[in-house]
N, C-alpha and C positions, 0 to 999 in steps of 0.2 A: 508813078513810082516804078521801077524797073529790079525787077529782083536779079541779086548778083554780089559780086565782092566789088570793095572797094579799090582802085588802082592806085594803090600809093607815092607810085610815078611821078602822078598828074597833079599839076600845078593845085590842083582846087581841094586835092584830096582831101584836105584838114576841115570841110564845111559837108564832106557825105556821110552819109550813114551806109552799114550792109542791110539793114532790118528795123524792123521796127519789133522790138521783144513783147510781146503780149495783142499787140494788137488788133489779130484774127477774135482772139477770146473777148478782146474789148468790145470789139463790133460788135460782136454778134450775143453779148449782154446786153449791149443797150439797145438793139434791136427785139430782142425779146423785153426786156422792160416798155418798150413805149407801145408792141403788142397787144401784151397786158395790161397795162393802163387805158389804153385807149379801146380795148376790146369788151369784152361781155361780161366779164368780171372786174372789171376796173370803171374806167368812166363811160366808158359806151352809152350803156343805156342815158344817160342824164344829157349826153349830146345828142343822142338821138330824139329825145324827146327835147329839146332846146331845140334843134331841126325844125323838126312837126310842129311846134307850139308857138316857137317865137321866143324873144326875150326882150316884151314889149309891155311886162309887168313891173310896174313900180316897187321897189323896195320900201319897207315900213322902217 
């Protein structure tokens, strides 16, 4: 992606965008959400211990 204006000139204009609106703020939600999820407070631990353990227990 190349940040900048659009050239309205140009042949292809009608198929670019200038921006993407929101999308710094998107990123960097779901980067914090998968974080948290996957960190110390979220599933961390239970993969961590799936790690160490194995997941070579049968379910009932």
């Amino acid at each position: 992606m190349i940040k900048g204006k659009v050239n309205p000139a140009k042949p292809d204009a009608k198929y670019m965008v200038d921006g993407l609106s929101g999308s710094t703020l998107t990123t960097r939600g779901v980067d914090h959400l998968v974080r948290f999820w996957m960190g110390e407070n979220g599933y961390g631990p239970f993969f961590k211990r799936l790690r160490e353990e194995g997941a070579n227990e049968k379910l009932s």
